[in-house]
DRENPAKOL-714644 format. One record per residue (C-alpha): residue number from 1; residue in one letter; x, y, z. Coordinates in pm, 1 decimal. Last residue first. Example, Ala and Ser with C-alpha at 12.3 -4.5 7.8 and 13.67 -1.06 7.14 Angstrom:
REM DRENPAKOL-714644
{pt 2, S, {1367.0, -106.0, 714.0}}
{pt 1, A, {1230.0, -450.0, 780.0}}
END
This chain:
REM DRENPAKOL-714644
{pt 144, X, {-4256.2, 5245.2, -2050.6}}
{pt 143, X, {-4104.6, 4895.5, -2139.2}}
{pt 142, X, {-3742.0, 4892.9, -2215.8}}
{pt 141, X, {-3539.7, 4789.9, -2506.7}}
{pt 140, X, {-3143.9, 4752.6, -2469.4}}
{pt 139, X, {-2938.2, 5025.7, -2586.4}}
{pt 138, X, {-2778.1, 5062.7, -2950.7}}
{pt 137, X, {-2458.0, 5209.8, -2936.5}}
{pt 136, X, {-2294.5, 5472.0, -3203.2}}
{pt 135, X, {-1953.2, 5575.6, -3177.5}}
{pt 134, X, {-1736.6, 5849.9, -3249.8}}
{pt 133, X, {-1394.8, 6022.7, -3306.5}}
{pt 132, X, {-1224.8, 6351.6, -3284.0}}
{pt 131, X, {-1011.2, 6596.6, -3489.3}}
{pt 130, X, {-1055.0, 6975.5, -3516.4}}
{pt 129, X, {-822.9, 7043.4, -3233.8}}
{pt 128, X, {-1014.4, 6843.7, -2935.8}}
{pt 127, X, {-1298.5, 6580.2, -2990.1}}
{pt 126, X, {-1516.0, 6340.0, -2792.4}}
{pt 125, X, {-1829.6, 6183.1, -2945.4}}
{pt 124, X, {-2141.9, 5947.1, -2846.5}}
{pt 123, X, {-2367.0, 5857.5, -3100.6}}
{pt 122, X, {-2707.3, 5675.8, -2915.5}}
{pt 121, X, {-2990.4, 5486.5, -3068.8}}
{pt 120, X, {-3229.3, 5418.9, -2857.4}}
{pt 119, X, {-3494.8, 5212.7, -2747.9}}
{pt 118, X, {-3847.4, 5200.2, -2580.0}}
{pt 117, X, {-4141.0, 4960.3, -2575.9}}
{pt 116, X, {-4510.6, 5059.2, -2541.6}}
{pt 115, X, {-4669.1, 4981.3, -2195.2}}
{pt 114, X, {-4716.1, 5365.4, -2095.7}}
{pt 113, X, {-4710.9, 5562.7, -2415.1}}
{pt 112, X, {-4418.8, 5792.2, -2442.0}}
{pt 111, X, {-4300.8, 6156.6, -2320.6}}
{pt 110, X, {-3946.8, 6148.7, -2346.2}}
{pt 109, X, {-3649.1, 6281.7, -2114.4}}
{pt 108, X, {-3295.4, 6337.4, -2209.5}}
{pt 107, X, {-2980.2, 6214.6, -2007.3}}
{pt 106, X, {-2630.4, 6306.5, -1905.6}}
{pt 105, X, {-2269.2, 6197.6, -1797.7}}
{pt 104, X, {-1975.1, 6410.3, -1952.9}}
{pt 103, X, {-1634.9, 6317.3, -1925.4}}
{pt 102, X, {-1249.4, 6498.8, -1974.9}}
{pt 101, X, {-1428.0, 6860.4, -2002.7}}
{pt 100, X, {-1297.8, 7150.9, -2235.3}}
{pt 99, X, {-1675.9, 7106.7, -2344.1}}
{pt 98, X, {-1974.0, 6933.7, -2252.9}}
{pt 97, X, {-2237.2, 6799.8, -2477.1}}
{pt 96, X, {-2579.2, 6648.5, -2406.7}}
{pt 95, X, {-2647.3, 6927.2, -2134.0}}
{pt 94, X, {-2692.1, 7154.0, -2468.2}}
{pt 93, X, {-3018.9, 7008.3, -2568.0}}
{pt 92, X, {-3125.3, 7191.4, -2939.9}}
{pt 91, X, {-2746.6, 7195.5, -3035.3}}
{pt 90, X, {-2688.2, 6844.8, -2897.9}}
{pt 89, X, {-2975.4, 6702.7, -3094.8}}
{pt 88, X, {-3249.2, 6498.7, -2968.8}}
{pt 87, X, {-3429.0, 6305.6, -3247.0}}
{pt 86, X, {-3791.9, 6165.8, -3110.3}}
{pt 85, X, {-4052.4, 5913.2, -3248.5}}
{pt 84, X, {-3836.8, 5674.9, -3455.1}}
{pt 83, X, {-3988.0, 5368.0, -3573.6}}
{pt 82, X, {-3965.1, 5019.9, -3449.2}}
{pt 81, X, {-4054.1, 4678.1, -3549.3}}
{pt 80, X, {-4015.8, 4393.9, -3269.0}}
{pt 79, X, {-4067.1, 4482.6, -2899.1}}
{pt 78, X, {-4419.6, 4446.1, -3020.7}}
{pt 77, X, {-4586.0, 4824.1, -2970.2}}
{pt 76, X, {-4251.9, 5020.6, -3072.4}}
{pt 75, X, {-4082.5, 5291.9, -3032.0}}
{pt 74, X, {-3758.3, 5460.2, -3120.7}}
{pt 73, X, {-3545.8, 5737.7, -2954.4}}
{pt 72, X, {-3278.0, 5859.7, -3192.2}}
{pt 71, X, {-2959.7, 6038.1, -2965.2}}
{pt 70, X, {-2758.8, 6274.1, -3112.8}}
{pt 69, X, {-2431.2, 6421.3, -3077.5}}
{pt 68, X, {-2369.7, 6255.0, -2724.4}}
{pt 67, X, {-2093.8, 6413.2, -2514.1}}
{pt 66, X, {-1735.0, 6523.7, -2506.9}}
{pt 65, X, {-1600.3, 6818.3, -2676.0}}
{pt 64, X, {-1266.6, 7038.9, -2672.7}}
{pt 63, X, {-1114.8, 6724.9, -2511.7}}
{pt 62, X, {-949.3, 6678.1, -2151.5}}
{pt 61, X, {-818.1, 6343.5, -2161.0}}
{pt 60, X, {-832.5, 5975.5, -2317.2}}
{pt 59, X, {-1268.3, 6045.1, -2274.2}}
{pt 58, X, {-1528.0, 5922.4, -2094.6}}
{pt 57, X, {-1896.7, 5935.6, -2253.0}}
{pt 56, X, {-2160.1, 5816.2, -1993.3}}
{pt 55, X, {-2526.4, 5808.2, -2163.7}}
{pt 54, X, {-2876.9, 5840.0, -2015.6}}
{pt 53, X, {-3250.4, 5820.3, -2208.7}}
{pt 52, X, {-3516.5, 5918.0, -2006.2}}
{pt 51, X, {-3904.7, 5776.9, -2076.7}}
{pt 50, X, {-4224.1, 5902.7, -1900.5}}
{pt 49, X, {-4521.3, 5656.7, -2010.3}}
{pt 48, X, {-4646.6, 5662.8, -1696.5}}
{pt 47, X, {-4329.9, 5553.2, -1494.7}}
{pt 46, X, {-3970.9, 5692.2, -1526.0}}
{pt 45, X, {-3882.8, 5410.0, -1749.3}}
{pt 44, X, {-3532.8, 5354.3, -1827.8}}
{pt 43, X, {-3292.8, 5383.7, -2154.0}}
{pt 42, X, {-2926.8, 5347.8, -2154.1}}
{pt 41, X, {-2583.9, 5457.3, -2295.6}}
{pt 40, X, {-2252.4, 5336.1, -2248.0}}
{pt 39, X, {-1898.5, 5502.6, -2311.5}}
{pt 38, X, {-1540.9, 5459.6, -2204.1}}
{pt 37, X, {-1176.5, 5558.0, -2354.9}}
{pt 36, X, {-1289.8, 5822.5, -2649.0}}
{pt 35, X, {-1036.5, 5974.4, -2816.3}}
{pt 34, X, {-756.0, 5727.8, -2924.0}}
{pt 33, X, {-1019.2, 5481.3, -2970.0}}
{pt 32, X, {-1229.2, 5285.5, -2769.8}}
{pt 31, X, {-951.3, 5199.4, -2522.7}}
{pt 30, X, {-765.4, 4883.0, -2417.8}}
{pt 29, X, {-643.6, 4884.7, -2053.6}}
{pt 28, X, {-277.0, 4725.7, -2087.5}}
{pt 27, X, {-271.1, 4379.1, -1984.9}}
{pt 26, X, {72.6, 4342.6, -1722.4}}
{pt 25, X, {210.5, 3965.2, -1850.5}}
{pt 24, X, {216.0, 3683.1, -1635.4}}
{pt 23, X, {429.8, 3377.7, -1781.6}}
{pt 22, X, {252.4, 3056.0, -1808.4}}
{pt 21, X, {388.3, 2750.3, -1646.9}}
{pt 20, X, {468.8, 2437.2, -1856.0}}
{pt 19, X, {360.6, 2108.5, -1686.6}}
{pt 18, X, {657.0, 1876.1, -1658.5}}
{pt 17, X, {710.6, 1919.7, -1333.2}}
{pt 16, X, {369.3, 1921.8, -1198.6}}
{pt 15, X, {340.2, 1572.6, -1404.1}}
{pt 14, X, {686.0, 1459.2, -1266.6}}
{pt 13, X, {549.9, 1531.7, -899.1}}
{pt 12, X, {213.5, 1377.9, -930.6}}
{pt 11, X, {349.2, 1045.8, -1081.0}}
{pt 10, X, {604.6, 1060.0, -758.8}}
{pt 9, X, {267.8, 1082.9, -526.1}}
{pt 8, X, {106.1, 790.0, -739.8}}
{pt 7, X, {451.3, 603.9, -651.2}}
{pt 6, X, {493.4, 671.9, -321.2}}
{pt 5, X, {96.8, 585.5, -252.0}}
{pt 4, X, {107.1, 265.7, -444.0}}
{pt 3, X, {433.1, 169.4, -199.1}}
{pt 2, X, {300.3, 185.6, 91.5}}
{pt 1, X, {0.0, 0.0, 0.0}}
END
């Protein structure tokens, strides 16, 4: 018995041993581009029908601009074909855009139809000198 044991445990070793070990390497935090390091976007009910919209744009640094250029509201009865009801525009809302700022964290406010579904299409931006960069995220569907 003595024996079985010794040798299972020496099996054990010379696996271990020959096993090859993985060297750690620092990850470098990847970025959305070389402007924009973080952004998300999403849609609640406020109750009644009342919709707000809310987006988080971080950017590499201070930038000229930061913020949400526009932001398409859809609508729809099924959760399944949508239309848009609502553009909001950062020159007709100007808390979607900040400026000389590193982040900018706002929303916008609809006035739906309580039980119809809600989405929206948000383009986020940050910008300094005359260049910049953008994306556009879709949020998930919510039921006003």
């Amino acid at each position: 018995m003595k024996k079985i044991s010794e040798s299972i445990l020496l099996l054990i070793v010379l696996a271990l041993c020959l096993t090859p070990v993985a060297e750690a390497k620092a990850v470098e935090p990847t970025r959305a581009s070389d402007y924009l390091d973080f952004y998300s976007a999403y849609v609640y009910a406020e109750g009644g029908g009342l919709v707000s919209v809310w987006f988080d744009v971080t950017a590499t640094g201070t930038m000229d601009e930061v913020g949400a250029i526009t932001i398409l509201l859809q609508e729809s009865s099924n959760n399944s074909t949508w239309s848009t009801v609502k553009t909001f525009l950062y020159t007709d809302y100007p808390n979607m855009m900040k400026y000389n700022r590193i982040d900018c964290v706002s929303g916008v406010y609809y006035s739906g139809i309580a039980g119809r579904y809600y989405r929206a299409y948000v383009t986020v931006w940050a910008g300094k000198g005359g260049n910049g960069d953008s994306r556009q995220i879709l949020t998930t569907s919510i039921r006003a």
